[in-house]
C-alpha positions in Angstrom: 189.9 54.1 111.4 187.0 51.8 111.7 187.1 48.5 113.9 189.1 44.8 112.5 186.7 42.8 114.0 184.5 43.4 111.0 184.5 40.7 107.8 184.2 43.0 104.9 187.2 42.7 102.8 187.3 44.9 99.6 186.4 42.6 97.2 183.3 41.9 99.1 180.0 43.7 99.0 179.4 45.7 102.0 175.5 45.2 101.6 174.5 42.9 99.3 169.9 41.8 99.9 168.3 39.1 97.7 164.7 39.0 97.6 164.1 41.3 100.8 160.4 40.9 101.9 158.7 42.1 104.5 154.9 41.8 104.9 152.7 43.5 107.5 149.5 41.7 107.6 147.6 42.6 103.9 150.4 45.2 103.1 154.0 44.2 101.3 156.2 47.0 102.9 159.6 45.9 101.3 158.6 43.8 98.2 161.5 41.3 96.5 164.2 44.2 96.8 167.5 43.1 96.1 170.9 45.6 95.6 174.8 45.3 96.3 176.7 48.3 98.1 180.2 48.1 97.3 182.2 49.2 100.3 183.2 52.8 100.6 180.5 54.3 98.6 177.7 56.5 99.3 174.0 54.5 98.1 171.3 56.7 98.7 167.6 55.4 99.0 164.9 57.6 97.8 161.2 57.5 98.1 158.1 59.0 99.6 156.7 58.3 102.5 154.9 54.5 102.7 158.0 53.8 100.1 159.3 51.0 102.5 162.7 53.0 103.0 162.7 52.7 107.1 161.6 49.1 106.9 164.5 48.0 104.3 167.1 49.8 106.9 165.4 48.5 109.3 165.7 44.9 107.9 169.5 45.8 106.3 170.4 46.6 110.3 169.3 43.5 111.5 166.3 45.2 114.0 163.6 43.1 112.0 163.6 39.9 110.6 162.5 39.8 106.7 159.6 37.5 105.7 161.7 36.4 102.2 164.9 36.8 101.1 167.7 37.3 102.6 170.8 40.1 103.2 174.3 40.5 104.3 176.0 43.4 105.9 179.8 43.9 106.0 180.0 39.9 105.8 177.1 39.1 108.5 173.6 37.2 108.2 171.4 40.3 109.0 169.1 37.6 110.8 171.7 34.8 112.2 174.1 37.2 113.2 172.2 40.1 114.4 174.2 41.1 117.5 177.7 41.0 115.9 176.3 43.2 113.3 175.0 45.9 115.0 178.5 46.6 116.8 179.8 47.3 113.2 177.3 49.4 112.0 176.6 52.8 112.7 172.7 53.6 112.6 171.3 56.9 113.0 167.1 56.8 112.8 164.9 59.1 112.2 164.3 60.0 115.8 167.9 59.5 117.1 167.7 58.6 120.8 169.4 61.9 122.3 168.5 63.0 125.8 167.1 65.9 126.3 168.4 67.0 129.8 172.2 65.5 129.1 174.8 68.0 127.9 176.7 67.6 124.4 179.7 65.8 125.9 177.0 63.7 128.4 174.9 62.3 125.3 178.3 61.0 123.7 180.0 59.9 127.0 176.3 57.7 127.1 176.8 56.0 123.8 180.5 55.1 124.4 179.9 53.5 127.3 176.8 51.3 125.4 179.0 50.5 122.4 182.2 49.7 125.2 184.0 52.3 123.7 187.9 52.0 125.9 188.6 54.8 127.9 192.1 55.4 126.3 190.3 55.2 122.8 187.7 57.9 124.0 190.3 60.6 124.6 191.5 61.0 121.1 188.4 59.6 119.3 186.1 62.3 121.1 187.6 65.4 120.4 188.3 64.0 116.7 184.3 63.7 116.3 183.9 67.1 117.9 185.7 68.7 116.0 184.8 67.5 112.4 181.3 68.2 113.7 182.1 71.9 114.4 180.5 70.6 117.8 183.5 71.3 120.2 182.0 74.9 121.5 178.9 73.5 122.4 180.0 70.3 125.0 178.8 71.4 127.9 174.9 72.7 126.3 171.9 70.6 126.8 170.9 68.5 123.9 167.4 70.4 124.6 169.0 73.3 123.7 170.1 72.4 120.2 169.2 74.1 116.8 167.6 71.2 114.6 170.9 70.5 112.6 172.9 70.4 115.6 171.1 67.7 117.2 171.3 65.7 114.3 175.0 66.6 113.8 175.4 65.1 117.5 172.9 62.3 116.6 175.9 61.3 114.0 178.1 61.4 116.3 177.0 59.2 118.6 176.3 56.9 116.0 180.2 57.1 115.2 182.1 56.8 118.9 182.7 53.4 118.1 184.3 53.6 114.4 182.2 51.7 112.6 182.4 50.1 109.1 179.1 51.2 107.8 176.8 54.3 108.9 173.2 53.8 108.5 171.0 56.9 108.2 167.5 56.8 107.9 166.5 60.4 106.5 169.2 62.3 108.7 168.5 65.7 107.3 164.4 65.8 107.1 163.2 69.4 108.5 167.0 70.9 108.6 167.3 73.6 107.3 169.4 73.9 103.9 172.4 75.3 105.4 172.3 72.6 108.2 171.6 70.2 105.0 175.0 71.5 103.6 177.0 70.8 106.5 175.7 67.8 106.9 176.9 66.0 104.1 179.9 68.3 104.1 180.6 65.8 107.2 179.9 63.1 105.3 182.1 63.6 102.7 185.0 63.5 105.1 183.9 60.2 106.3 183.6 58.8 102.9 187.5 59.7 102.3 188.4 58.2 105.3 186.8 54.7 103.6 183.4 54.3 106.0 180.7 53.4 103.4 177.1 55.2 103.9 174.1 53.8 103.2 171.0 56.3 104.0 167.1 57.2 102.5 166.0 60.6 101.9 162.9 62.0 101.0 165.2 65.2 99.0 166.0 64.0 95.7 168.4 66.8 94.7 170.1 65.3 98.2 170.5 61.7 96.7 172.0 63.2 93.6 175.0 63.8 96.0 175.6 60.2 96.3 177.5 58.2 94.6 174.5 55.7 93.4 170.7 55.9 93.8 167.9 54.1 94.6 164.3 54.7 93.6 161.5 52.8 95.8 157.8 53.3 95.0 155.2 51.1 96.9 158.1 48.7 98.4 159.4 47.6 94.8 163.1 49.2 94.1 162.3 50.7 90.1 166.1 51.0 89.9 169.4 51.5 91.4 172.4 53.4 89.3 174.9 56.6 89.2 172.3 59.7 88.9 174.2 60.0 85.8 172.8 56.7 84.1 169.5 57.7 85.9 169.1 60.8 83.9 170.2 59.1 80.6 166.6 57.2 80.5 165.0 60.2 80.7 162.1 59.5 78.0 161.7 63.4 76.1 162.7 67.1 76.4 162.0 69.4 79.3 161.0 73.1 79.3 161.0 75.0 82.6 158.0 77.8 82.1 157.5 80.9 84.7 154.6 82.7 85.0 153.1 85.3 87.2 150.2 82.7 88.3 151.9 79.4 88.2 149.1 77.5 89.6 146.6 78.8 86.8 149.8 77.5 84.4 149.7 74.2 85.7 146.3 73.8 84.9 146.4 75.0 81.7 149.6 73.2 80.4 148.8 69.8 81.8 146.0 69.0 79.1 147.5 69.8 76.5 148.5 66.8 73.9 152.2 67.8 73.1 152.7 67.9 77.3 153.8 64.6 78.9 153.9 65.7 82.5 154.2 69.1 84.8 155.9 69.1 88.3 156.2 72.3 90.5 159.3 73.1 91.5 159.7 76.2 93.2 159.2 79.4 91.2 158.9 77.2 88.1 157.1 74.3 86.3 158.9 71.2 84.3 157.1 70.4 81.7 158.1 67.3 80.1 157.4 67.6 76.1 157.9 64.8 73.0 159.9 67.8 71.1 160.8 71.4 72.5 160.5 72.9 68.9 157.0 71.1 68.3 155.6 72.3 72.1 157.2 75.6 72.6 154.7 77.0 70.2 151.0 75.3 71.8 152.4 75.8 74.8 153.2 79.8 74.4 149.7 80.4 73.2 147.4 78.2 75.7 149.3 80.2 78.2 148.6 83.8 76.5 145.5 83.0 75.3 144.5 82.2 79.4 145.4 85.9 80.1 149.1 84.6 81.5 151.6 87.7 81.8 155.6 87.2 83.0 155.3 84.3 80.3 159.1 82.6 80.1 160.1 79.3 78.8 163.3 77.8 78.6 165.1 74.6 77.8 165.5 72.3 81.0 167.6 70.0 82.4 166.2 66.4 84.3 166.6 66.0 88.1 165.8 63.0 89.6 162.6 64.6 90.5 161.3 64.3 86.8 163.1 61.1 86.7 161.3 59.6 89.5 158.0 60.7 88.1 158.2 59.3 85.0 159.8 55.9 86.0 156.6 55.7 88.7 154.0 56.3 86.0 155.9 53.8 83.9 155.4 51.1 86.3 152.3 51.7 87.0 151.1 52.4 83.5 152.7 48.6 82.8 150.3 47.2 85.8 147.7 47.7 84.3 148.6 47.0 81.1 148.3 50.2 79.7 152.3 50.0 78.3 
């Protein structure tokens, strides 16, 4: 169970930023972001890279020091209250400090003597973390030695010896492979029904539909925070997944076409994002055979948060400069 010496209370937010801004020199790398995270639920922070994601952890965990605004975590001024903050939070970055030439068991024993983890705590907590990490086997390997998604699994739990409140992950699962990715959250769901609230950025949108709300960050600006659900609900028109035998030559010969809205790749397939299906299935049929296209297929789609993002992006942007 996590630590008492926290504030949070259930009624409270367990992150709650107004007007988070962080400037670096000429460039705005979190720009006027504010969001609540109620506790026990899983918020998941979605971008590209140059978003601002790592900066807006960074600020939320107290390790820099926002130019505007202001944000508290699990009932602590991320700025007055830095130190008593970070022994309540769990914070995994993107390069988790492991060391290379300490065993499994070594790398954990390390962070529970930094986070002053009681010896009679350790023996029950350990083999707990171990074991929900499928780790146990492996205690006496080097960290060197680890498979990518078992360094990160072990990265985790370091970051939970000391049964925090809130775990902090700043894209936990980039480069792991999918089955790792599955496991990974597989963990994560087990700490979420033990009542430990997550807060983490990933660059895998069909990840952050996993959690229980989402946030979309372009160019430092939040564009919107809700369920993936509601997300999905503004979806502005109809979507047709096409195949072909050369997608690429697709692409180009779907895109400029005036019934066509927008064209992602996704794998073996476009989405191609259309007014009407009925009024675009037709064009769309044609321009492709009359390019010489063979293995034609096109069916109605479905909008991921892929599509979604997209659009909301081109949205924004299209109301900068006035063109919306």
């Amino acid at each position: 169970m996590p630590s008492s010496s926290s504030r949070t209370n259930p009624a409270e937010a367990a992150i709650r930023a107004e007007g988070l801004t962080k400037r670096f020199g000429s460039l705005v790398a979190v720009d006027n972001l504010s969001l609540t995270v109620a506790p026990g639920e899983a918020f998941a922070l979605v971008g590209p890279d140059g978003a601002g994601k790592t900066t807006t952890i960074r600020l939320l965990c107290g390790i820099m020091d926002p130019d505007g605004g202001q944000a508290r975590v699990l009932g602590f001024d991320t700025v007055k209250e830095a130190e008593s903050l970070k022994e309540q939070i769990g914070y995994m970055p993107q390069r988790f400090g492991l060391y290379d030439d300490l065993t499994v068991a070594e790398n954990i024993a390390f962070y529970a003597d930094i986070y002053r983890v009681p010896r009679a705590e350790r023996r029950t907590r350990v083999p707990e973390l171990l074991a929900f990490s499928n780790l146990a086997p492996f205690q006496t390997r080097l960290a060197a030695n680890l498979s990518g998604g078992m360094r990160q699994k072990l990265g985790l739990v370091c970051a939970l010896i000391h049964t925090p409140h809130l775990l902090i992950l700043d894209e936990p699962t980039f480069g792991v492979d999918p089955v790792s990715r599955r496991e990974f959250w597989q963990i994560l769901y087990e700490l979420l029904r033990t009542g430990m609230t997550i807060f983490l950025s990933t660059a895998y949108m069909d990840e952050a539909e996993r959690a229980h709300r989402v946030g979309l960050m372009h160019r430092g600006r939040l564009l919107v925070a809700d369920t993936p659900g509601a997300i999905k609900a503004t979806f502005q028109g109809e979507l047709l997944e096409v195949r072909a035998e050369d997608q690429h030559r697709a692409r180009k010969i779907l895109a400029p076409l005036p019934q066509v809205r927008q064209v992602l790749a996704m794998g073996d397939r476009l989405m191609v994002t259309v007014d009407k299906r009925d009024d675009a299935l037709g064009p769309m049929t044609a321009a492709l055979e009359a390019g010489g296209l063979e293995g034609i297929r096109i069916a109605p789609g479905e909008p991921a948060l892929e599509e979604l993002f997209v659009q909301i992006v081109r949205r924004e942007e299209g109301q900068e400069t006035g063109k919306q």
